[in-house]
C-alpha positions in Angstrom: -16.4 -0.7 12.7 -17.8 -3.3 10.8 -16.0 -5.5 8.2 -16.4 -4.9 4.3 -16.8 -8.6 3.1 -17.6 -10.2 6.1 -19.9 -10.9 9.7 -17.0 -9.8 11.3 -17.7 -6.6 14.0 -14.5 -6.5 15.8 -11.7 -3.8 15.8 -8.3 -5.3 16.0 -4.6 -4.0 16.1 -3.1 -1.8 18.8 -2.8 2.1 18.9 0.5 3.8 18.2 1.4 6.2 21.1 0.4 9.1 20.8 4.0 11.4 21.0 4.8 13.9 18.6 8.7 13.2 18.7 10.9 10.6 18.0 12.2 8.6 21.1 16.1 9.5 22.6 17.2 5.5 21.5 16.0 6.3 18.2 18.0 7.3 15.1 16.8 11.0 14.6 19.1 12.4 11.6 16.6 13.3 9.2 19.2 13.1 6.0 20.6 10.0 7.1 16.6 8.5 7.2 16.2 9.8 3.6 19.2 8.5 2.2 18.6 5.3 3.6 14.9 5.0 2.2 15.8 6.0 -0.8 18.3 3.0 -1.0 16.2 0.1 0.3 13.4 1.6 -2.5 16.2 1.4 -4.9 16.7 -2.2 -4.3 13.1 -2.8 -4.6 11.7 -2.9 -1.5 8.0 -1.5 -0.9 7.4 1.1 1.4 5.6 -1.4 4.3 8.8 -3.4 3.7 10.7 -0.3 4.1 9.2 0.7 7.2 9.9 -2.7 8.8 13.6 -2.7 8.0 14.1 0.5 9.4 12.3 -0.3 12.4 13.8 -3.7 13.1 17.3 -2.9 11.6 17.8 0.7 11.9 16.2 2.2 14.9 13.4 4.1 13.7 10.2 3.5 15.2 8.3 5.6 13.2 9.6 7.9 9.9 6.9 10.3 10.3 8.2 11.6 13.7 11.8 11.9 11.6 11.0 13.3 8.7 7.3 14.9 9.1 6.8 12.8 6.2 5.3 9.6 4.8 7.3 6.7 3.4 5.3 7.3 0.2 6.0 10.9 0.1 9.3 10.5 0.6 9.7 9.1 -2.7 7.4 11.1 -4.2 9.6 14.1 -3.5 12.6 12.7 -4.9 10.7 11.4 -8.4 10.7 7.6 -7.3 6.8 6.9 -6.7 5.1 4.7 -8.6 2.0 5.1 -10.8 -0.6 3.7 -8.5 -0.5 3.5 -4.6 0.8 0.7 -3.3 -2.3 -0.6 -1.5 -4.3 0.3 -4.5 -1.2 -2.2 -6.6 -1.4 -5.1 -4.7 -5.1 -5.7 -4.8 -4.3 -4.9 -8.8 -2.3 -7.9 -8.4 -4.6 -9.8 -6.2 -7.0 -9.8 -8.8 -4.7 -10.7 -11.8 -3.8 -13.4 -9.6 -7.4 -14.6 -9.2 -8.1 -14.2 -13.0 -5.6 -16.5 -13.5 -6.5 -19.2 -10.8 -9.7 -18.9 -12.6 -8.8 -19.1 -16.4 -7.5 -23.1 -15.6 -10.6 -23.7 -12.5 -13.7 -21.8 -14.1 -15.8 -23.8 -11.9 -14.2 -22.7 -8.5 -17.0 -20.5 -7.6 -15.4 -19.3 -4.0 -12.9 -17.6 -6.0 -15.1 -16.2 -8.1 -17.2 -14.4 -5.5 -14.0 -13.4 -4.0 -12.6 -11.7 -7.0 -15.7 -10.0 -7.2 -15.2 -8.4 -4.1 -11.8 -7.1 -4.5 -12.8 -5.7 -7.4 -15.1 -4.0 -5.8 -12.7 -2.8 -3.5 -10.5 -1.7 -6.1 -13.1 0.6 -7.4 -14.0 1.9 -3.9 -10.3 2.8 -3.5 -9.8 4.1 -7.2 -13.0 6.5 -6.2 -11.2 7.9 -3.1 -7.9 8.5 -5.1 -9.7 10.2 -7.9 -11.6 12.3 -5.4 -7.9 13.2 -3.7 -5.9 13.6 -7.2 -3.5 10.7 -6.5 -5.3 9.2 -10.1 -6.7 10.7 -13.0 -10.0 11.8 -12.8 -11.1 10.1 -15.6 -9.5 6.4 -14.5 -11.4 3.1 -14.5 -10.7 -0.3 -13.8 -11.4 -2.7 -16.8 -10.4 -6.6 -15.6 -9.2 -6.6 -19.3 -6.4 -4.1 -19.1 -5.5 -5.1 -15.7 -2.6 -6.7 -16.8 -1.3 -4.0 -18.8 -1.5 -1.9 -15.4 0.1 -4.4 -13.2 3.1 -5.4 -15.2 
């Protein structure tokens, strides 16, 4: 599939297998994989960073195949998700970060065209959200209030 922003044509990354179970090696207690997510999210870790400590630290290759349930939703369930999704958040804070690069270099015109394009990602993203009730149905992204949403 094609890139968004770019020439690019390739496909990269590699496959997870395809098993529906969680390996013997693997730490399989499903409570024990809760309570532990929902203490590295209480120290402020985002779900990716989640995932990666409890793959490289705690044995669990995958949560899905523990819980039958996303990182995300596992929060979600217990009240701890944020407002926005996180993918959705840190382009949010992409773009804030841009605005300000550009507030003290107005004339750096690479950064310009490339905070035009994560907006428009952001708004391709806040589109499928709206369309699958994770946002208010009625939510837009102004550049002027993205500050107020980030922070």
């Amino acid at each position: 599939m094609a890139r968004m922003h770019s020439k690019g044509k390739g496909k990269s990354g590699s496959d997870k297998p395809n098993i529906s179970s969680a390996p013997d090696w693997s730490e399989s207690d499903k409570k024990a994989v809760e309570d532990l997510i929902l203490k590295l999210s209480g120290e402020g870790n985002s779900t990716a960073m989640i995932g990666t400590i409890l793959r490289d630290q705690h044995a669990v290759p995958d949560v899905r195949l523990v819980t039958g349930e996303r990182i995300a939703e596992t929060l979600e369930r217990n009240g701890i998700g944020g407002r926005y999704p996180e993918d959705m958040m840190n382009l949010m804070r992409q773009a804030l970060r841009m605005i300000d690069h550009l507030d003290a270099n107005h004339k750096d015109l690479h950064n310009r065209r490339q905070l035009e394009l994560t907006e428009s990602r952001i708004r391709r993203l806040a589109r499928y959200y709206r369309n699958t009730g994770k946002l208010d149905s009625d939510w837009v992204y102004k550049r002027d209030q993205l500050r107020l949403m980030v922070e």
